[in-house]
DRENDREN-832222 format. One record per residue: y, x negated, z negated of N, C-alpha, C in turn. Coordinates in steps of 0.2 Angstrom, whole numbers, padded with zeros to 4 digits, always signed. Example, Ala and Ser with C-alpha at 12.3 -4.5 7.8 and 13.67 -1.06 7.14 Angstrom:
<lozas>
-0028-0066-0039-0022-0062-0039-0016-0066-0039/-0011-0064-0035-0005-0068-0036+0000-0064-0039/
</lozas>
This chain:
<lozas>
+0572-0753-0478+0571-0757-0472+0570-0764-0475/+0566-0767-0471+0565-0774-0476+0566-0780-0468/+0567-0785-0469+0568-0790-0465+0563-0792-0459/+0558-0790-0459+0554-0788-0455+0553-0782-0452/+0556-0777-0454+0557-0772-0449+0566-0771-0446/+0568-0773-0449+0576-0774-0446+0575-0772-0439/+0581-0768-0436+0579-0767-0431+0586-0774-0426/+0582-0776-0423+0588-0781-0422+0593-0779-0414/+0598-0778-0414+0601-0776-0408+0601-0782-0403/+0600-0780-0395+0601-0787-0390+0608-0790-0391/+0612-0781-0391+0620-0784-0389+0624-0777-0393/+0629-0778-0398+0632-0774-0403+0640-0776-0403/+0642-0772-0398+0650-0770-0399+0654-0768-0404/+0649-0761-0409+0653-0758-0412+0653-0762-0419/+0652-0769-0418+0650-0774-0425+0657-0777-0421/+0661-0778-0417+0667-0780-0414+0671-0777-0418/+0672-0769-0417+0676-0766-0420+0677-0767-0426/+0671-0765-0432+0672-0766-0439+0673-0774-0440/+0671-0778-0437+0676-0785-0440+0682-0784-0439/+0685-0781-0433+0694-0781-0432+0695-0773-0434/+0693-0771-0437+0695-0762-0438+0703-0760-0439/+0704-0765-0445+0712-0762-0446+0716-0766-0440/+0717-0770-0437+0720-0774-0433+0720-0767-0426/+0713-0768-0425+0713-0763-0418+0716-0756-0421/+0715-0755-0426+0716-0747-0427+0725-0746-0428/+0727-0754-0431+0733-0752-0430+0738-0752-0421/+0734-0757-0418+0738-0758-0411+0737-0752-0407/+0731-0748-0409+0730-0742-0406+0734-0736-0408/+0736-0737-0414+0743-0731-0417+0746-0735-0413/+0750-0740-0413+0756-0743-0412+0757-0740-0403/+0750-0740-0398+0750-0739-0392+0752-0731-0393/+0749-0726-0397+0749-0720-0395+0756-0717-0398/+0760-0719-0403+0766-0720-0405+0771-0722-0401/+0771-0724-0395+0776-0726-0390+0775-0724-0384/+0770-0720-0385+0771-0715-0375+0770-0719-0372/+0769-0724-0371+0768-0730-0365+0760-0731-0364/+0759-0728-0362+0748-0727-0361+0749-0732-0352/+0752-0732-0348+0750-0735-0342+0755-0739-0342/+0755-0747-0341+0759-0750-0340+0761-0753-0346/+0768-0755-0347+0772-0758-0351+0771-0764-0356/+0772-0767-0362+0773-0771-0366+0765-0773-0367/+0762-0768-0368+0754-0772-0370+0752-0775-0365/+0751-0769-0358+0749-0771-0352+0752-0780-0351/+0758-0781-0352+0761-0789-0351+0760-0794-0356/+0760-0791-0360+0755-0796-0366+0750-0798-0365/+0746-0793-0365+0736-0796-0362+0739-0801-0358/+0740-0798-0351+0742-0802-0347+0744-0811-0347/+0750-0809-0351+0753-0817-0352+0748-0821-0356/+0746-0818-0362+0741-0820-0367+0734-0824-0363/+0732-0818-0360+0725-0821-0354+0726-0828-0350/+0731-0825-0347+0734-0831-0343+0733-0839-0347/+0738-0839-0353+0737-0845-0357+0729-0846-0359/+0727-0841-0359+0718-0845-0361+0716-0848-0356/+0717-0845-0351+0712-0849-0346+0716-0853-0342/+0721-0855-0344+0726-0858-0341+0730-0861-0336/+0729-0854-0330+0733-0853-0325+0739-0849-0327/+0744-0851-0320+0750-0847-0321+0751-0836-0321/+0746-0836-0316+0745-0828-0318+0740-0823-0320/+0740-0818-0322+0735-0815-0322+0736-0807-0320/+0731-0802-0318+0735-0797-0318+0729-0791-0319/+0731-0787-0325+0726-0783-0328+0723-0778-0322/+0718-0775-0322+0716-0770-0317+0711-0767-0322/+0708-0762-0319+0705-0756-0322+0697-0759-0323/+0694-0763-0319+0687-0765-0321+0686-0771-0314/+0680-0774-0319+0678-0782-0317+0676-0781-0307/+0673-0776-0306+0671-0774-0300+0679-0775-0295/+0685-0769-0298+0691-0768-0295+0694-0776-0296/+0695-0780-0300+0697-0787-0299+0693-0792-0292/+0686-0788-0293+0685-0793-0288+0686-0791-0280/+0687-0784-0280+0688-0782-0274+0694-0783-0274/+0698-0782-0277+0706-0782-0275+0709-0792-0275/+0705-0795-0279+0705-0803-0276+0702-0806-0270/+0698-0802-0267+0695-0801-0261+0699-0801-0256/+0703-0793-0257+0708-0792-0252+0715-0797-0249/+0715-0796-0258+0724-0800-0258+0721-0808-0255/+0717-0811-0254+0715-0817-0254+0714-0817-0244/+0716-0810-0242+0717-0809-0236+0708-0811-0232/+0702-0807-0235+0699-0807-0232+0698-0802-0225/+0696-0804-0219+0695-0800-0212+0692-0795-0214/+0690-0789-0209+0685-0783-0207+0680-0788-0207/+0675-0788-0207+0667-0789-0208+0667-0799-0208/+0672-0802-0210+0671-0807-0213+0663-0809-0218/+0663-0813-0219+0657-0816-0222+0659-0819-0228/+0654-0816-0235+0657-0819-0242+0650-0822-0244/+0648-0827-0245+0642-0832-0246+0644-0830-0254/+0638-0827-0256+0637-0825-0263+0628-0827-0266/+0628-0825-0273+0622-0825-0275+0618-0820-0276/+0611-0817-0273+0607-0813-0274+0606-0812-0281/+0605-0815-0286+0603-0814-0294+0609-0813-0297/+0614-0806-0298+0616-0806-0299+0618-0796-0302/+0623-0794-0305+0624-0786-0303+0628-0785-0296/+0626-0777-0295+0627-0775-0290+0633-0775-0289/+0639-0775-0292+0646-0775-0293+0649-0781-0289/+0645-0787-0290+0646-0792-0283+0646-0790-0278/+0641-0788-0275+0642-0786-0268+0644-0780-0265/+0645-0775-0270+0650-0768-0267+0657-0771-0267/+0659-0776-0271+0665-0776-0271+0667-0781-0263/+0662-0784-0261+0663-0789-0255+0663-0782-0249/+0660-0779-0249+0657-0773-0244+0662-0767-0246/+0667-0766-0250+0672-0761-0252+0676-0764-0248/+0679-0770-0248+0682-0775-0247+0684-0775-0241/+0680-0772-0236+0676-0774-0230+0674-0780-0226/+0671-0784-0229+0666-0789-0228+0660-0789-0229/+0655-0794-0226+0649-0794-0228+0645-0799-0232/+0641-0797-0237+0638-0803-0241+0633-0804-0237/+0634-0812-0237+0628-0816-0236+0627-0818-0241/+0618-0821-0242+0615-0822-0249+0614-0830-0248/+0615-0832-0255+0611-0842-0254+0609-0842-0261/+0604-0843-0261+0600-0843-0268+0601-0847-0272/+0603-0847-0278+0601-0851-0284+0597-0856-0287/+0601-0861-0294+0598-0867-0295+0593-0862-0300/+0587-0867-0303+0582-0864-0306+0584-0865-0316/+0588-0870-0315+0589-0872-0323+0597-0868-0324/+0602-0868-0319+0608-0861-0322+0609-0856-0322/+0604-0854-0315+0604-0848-0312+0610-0848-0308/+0613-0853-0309+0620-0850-0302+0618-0852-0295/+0623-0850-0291+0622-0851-0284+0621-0859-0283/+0616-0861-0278+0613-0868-0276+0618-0872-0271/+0622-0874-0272+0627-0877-0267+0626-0880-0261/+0619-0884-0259+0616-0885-0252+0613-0878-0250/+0611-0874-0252+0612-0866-0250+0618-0863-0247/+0622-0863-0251+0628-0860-0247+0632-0864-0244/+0632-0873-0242+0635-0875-0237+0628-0873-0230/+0623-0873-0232+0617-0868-0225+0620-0864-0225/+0622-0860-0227+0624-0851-0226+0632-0852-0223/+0634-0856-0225+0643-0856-0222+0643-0855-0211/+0644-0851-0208+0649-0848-0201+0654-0849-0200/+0654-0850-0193+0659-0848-0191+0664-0842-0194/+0660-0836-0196+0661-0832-0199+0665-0830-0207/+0663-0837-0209+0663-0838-0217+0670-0836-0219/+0673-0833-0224+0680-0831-0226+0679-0833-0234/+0675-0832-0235+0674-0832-0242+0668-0836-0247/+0668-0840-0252+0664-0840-0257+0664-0839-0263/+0658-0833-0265+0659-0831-0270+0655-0833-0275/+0654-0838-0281+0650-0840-0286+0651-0835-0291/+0646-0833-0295+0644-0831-0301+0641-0836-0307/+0646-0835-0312+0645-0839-0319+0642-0835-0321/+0635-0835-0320+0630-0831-0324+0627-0832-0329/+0627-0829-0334+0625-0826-0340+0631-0830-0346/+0634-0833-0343+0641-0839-0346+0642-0845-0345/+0637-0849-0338+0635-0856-0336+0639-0854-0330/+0644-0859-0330+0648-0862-0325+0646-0864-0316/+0645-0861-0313+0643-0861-0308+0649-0869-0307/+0642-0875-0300+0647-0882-0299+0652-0879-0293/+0655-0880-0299+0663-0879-0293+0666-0882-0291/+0664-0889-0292+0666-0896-0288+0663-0896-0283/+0654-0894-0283+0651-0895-0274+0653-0890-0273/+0655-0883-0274+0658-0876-0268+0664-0878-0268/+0666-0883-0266+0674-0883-0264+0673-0883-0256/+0676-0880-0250+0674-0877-0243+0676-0883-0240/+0672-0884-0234+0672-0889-0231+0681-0889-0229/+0685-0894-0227+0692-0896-0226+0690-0893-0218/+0697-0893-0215+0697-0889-0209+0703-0883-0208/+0705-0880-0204+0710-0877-0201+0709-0869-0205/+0702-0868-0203+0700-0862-0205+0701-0863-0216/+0705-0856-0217+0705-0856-0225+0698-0852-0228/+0695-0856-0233+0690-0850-0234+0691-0851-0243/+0691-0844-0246+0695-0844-0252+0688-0844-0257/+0688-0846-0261+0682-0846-0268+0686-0842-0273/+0682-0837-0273+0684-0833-0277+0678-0831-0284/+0680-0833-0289+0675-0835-0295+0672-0826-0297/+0667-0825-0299+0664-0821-0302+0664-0822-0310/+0668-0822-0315+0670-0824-0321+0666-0819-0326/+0664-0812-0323+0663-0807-0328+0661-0808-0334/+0654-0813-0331+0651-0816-0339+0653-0821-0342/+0658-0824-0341+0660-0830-0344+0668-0831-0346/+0669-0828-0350+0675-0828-0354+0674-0833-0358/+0680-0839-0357+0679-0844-0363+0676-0851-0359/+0671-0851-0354+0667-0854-0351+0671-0860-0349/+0667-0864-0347+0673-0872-0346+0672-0878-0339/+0672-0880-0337+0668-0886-0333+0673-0892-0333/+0671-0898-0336+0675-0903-0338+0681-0902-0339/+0681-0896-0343+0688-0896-0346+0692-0891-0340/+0690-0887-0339+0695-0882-0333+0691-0877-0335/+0694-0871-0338+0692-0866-0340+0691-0862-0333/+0684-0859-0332+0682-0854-0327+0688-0848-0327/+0688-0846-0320+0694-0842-0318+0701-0844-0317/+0702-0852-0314+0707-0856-0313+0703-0862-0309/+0699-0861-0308+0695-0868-0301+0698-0865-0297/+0696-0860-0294+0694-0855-0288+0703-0854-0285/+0702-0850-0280+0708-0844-0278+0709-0841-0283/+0705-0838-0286+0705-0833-0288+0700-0832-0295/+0701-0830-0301+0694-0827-0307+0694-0819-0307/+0691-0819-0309+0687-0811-0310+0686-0808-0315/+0686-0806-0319+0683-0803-0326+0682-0795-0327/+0678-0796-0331+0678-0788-0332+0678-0790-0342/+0680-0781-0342+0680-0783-0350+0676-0775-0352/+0669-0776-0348+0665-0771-0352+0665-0771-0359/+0660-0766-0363+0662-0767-0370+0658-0771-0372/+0650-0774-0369+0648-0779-0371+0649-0786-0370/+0653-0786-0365+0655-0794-0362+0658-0798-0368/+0657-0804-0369+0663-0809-0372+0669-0807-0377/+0671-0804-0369+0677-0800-0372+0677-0793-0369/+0678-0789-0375+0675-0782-0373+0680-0776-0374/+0682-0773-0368+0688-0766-0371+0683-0762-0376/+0684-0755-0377+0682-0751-0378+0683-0746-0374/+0681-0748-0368+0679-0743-0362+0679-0749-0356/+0683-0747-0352+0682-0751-0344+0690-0756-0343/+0687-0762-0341+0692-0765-0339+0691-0772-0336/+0698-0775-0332+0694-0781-0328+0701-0787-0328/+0702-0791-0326+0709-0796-0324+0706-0800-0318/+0712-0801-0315+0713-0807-0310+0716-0812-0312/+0713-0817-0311+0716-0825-0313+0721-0827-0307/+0725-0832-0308+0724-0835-0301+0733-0841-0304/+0733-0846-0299+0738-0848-0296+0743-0848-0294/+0739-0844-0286+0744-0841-0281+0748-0836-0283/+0755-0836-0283+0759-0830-0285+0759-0826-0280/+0758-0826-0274+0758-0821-0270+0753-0816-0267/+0746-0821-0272+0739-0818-0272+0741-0813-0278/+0742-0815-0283+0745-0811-0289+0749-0802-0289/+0753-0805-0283+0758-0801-0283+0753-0797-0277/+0751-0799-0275+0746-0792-0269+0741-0787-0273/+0740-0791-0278+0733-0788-0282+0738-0783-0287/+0744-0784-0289+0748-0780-0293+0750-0773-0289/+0750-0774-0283+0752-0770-0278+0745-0764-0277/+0740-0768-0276+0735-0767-0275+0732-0761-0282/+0732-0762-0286+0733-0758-0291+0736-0753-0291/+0741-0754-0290+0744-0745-0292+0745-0744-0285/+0741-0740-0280+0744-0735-0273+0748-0742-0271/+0749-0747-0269+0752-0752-0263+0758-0750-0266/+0761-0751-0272+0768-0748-0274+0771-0757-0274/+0775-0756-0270+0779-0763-0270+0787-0763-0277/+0788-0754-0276+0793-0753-0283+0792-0744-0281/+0792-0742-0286+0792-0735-0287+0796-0731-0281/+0789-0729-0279+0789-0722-0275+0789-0727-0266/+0788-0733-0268+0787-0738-0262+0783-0741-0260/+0779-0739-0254+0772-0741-0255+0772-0746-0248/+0770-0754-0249+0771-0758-0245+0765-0757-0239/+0758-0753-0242+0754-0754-0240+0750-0747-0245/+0742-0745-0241+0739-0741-0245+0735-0745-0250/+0735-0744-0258+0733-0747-0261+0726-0743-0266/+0726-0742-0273+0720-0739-0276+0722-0738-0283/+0719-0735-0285+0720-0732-0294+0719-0737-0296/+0721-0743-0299+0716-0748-0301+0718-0751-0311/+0723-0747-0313+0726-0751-0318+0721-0746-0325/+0723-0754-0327+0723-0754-0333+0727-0748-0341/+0724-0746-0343+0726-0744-0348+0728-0747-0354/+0736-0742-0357+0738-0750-0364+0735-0749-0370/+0732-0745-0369+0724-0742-0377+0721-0751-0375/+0715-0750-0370+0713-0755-0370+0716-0760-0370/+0722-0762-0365+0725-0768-0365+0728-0770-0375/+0730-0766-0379+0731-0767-0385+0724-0768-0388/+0720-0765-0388+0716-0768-0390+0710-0775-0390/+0711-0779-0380+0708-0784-0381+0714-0790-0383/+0722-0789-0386+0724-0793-0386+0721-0794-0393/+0719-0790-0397+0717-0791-0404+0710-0795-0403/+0706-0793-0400+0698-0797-0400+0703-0804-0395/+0705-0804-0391+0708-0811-0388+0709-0817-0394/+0711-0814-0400+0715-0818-0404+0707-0823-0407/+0702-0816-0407+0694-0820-0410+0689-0824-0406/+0693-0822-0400+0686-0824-0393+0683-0833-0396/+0688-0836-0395+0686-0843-0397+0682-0843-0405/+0683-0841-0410+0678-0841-0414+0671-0838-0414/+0672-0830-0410+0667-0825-0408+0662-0831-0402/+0666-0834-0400+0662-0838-0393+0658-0845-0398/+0663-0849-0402+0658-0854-0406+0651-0850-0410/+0650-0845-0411+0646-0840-0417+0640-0840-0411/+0642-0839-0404+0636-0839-0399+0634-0846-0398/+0639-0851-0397+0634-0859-0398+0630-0860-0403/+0631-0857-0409+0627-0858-0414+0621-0855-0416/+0621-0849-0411+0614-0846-0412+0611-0848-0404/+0614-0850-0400+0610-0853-0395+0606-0858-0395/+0612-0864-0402+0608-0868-0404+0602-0868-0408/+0603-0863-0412+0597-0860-0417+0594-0858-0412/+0592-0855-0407+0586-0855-0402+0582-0859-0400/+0587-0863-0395+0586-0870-0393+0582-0873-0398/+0584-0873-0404+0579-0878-0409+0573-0876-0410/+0572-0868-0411+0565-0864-0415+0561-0863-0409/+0563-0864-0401+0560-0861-0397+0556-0869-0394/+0559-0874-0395+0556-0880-0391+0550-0883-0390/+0545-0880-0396+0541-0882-0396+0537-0875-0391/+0538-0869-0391+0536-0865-0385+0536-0868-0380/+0542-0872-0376+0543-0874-0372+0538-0882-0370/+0537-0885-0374+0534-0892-0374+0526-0887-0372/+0524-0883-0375+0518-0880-0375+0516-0876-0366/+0524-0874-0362+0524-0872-0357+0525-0864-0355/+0526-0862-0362+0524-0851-0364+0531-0850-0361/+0537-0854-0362+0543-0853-0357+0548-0858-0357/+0555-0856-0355+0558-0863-0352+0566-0859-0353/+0566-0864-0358+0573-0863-0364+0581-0861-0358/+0585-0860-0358+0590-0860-0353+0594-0867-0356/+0597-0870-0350+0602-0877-0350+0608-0876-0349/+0611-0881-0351+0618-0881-0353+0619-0889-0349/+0622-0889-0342+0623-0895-0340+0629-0897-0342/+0627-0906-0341+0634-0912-0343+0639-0908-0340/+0645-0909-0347+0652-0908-0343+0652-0899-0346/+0648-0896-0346+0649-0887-0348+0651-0885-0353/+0654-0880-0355+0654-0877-0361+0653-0869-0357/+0647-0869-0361+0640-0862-0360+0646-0856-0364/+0648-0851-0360+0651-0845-0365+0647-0842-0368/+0638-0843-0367+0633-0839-0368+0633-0832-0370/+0636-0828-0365+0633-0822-0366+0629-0820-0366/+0624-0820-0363+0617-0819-0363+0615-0825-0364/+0607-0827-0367+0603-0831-0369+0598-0829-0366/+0597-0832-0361+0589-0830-0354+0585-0837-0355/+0580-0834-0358+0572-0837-0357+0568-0837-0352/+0564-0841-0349+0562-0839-0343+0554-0840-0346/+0549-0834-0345+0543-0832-0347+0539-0833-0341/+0535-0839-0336+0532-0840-0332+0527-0836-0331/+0527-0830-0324+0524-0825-0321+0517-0830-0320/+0515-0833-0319+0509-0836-0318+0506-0832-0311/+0510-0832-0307+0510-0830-0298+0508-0822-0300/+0510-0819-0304+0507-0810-0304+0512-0808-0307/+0515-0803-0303+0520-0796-0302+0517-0790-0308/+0522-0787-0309+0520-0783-0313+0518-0777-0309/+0511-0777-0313+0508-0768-0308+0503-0772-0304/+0504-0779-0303+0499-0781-0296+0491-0780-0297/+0489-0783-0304+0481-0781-0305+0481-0775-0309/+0486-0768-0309+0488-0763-0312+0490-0766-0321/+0491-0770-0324+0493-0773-0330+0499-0775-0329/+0505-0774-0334+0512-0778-0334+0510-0786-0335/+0516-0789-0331+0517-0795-0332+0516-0798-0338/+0517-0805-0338+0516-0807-0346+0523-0807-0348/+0529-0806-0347+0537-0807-0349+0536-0798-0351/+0535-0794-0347+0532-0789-0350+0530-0784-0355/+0524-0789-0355+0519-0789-0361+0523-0788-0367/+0527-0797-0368+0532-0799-0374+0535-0795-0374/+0541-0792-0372+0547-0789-0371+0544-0780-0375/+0537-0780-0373+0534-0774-0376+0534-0774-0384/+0531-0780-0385+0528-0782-0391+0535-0783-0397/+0539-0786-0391+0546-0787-0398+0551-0780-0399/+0549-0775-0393+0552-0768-0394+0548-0766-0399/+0543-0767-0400+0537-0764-0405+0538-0766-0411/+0542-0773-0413+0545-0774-0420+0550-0773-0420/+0554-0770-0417+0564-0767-0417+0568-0772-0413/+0563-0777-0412+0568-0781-0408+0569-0779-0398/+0578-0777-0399+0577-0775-0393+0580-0783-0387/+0576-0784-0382+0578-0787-0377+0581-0785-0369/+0582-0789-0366+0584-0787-0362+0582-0790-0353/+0581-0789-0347+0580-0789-0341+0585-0789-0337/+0589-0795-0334+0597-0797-0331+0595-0801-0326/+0592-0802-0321+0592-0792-0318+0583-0795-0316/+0581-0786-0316+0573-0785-0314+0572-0785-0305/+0578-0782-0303+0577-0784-0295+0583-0787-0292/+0581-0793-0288+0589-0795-0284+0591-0792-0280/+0595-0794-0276+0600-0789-0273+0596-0788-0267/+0595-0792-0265+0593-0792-0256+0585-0787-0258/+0582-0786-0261+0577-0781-0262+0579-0775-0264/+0587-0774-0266+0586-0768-0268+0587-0761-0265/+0586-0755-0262+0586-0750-0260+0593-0751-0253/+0595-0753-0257+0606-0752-0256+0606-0755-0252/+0601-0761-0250+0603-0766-0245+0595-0766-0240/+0593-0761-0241+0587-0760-0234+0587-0763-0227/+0593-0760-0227+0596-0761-0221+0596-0770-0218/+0598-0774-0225+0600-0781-0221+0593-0783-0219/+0584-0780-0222+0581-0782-0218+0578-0789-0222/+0577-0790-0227+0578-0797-0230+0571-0796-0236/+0565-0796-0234+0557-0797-0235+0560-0802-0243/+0553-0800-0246+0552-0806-0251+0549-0811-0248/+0551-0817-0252+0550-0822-0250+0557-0824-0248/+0564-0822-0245+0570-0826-0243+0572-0828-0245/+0572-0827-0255+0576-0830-0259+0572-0831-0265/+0568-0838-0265+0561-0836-0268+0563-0839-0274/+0569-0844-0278+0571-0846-0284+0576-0839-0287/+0576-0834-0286+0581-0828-0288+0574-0822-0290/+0571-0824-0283+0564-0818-0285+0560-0820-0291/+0558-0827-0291+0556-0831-0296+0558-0826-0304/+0567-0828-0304+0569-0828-0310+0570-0821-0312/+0569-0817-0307+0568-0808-0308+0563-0807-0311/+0558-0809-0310+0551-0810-0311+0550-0814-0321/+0553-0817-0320+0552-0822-0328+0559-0819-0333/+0563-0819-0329+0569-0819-0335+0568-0814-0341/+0569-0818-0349+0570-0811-0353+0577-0814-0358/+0581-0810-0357+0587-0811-0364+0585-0808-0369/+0587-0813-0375+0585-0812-0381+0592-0810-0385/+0592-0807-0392+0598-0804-0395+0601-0809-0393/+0609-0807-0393+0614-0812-0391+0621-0809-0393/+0625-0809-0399+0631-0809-0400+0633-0811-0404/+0640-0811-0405+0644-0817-0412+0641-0812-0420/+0639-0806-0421+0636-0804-0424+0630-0804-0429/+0627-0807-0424+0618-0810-0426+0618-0813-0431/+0616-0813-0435+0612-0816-0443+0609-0821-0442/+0612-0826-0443+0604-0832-0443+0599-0831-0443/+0596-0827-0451+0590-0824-0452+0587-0819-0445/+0591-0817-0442+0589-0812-0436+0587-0815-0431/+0591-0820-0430+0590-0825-0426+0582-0830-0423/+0582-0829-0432+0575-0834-0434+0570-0830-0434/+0569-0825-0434+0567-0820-0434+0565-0816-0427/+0568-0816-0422+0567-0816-0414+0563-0820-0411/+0564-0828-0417+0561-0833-0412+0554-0832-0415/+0552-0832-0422+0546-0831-0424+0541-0825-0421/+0547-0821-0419+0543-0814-0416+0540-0815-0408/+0542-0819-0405+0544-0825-0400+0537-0825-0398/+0538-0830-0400+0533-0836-0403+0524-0831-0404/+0524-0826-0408+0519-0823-0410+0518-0819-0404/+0523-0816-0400+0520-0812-0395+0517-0816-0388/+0520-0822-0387+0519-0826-0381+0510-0832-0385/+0509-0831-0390+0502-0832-0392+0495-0828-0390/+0499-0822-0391+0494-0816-0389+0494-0815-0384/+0500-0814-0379+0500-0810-0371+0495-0814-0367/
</lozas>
């Protein structure tokens, strides 16, 4: 196989593992060697350890990024059919977790250069009704968390951060998952920070937001066999909990490895950009981008795919660099408010027409602390060739 046929991976986990092998292989004899599989010293460890990263007072491990944000939800004392001001460009795990929760999402669409939620959108969207807002730090860009702070007033309305993609992520020096009420994570295996199966944390503050979400996890046990309220299976297991203490200890170097191939983007792709073929992703003043994903936006040129029976042109590309081994990726191809799931609310295209836009255009390109330079350079030239032809 020659450098040109390389097959290049969008996102590679199991390149995790074999950098940390012996560390993870021993913390996971260490786990299976002490009968402690739920709960116990690892589970406290993540825990404590996380907490310091992002540096809030608590954190509390749960089973996946979805159940952090539903059980932050709860403990944050959201109503029955309360109103959570979220963003339509996002996964679906957002708004099941608001609608599990028993609330409802309201949608306010997105800025065009982070993709997060658009801040004079969701002060239009805030009610009477309002309990909640939810930002998402999408693709590892910091949602402004200085304009969604809720208007002052009698009524409490809690911000509750969607962190999943942004472990490490920053905004003038306040790591995401400590602005809010509340942070969120999940630690799927490709995320940032990734278990080797399913997992998620609550960030927070409050000790008594903390302590409901710790409840809330195992059956509403307020102490064994005591249940203060009805709660959920939600915890964590000490397999994974040992083993993202070991990736925790590389996140900050794993997280420098994707500044540097963003950068390497950002530099090879600008002149694409000057030319108009697409529009590089931004890193506003004050941020530290966690770049998980590296989303390019490939100008639809007013045509849907399928609409004169041919794929769009982001399409096209994404065809062309499968075709060399390069796989990329679509985060996400339909928003929420169009999707099947949510018929019901009734919400045409056109509602949220910088979200649709970005449906429409976005393509992520390889992206993990494992990427080669040369593979890098190699994306862009691939890039570059396919968006000549399309």
């Amino acid at each position: 196989m020659t450098a040109e046929t390389e097959r290049v991976a969008a996102l590679d986990p199991a390149a995790e593992y074999v950098a940390a092998r012996e560390e993870i292989d021993a913390a996971v004899a260490r786990v299976l060697a002490s009968g402690r599989y739920v709960g116990g010293p690892e589970i406290e460890g993540l825990e404590a350890e996380f907490a310091a990263f992002c540096g809030v007072p608590h954190a509390v491990a749960v089973s996946t990024g979805t159940d952090a944000l539903r059980f932050a939800l709860i403990a944050a004392g959201l109503p029955a059919g309360g109103e959570v001001v979220t963003s339509p460009f996002t996964f679906i795990g957002t708004t099941e977790a608001i609608h599990q929760a028993g609330g409802r999402a309201v949608f306010a669409d997105i800025l065009p250069d982070t993709f997060a939620i658009d801040p004079k959108q969701v002060a239009a969207a805030l009610t009477p009704k309002t309990a909640a807002i939810l930002p998402v730090h999408l693709y590892g860009h910091p949602a402004d968390m200085d304009a969604l702070q809720p208007p002052a007033g009698p009524r409490r309305i809690a911000v509750i951060e969607d962190a999943c993609q942004a472990h490490g992520a920053s905004l003038h020096g306040r790591m995401v998952g400590g602005m809010g009420t509340a942070g969120c994570f999940s630690f799927y295996p490709t995320k940032n920070l990734g278990a080797c199966g399913e997992g998620g944390m609550v960030t927070t503050g409050d000790a008594a937001l903390a302590a409901r979400v710790r409840r809330l996890r195992d059956h509403g046990q307020s102490e064994k066999y005591l249940h203060a309220e009805e709660g959920y299976n939600g915890r964590l297991d000490a397999v994974q909990a040992a083993i993202l203490r070991v990736k925790l200890k590389r996140l900050w170097d794993w997280n420098e490895r994707r500044r540097a191939i963003a950068a390497l983007y950002a530099e090879r792709l600008a002149r694409l950009e000057e030319r108009g073929w697409l529009r590089r992703p931004s890193e506003r003043p004050g941020v530290k981008h966690a770049w998980h994903l590296y989303a390019v936006r490939i100008p639809s040129e007013g045509r849907d795919a399928g609409a004169d029976g041919r794929p769009s042109r982001r399409d096209q590309v994404r065809a062309r660099l499968l075709g060399q081994g390069i796989e990329t990726g679509i985060h996400y191809p339909v928003p929420l408010h169009r999707q099947p799931a949510y018929a019901s609310l009734g919400l045409a295209d056109g509602s949220f027409p910088e979200s649709e836009r970005a449906a429409r255009e976005v393509l992520t390109l390889p992206m993990h602390p494992h990427l080669a330079d040369r593979q890098a350079e190699r994306v862009a030239q691939a890039l570059a060739a396919a968006l000549e032809t399309a």
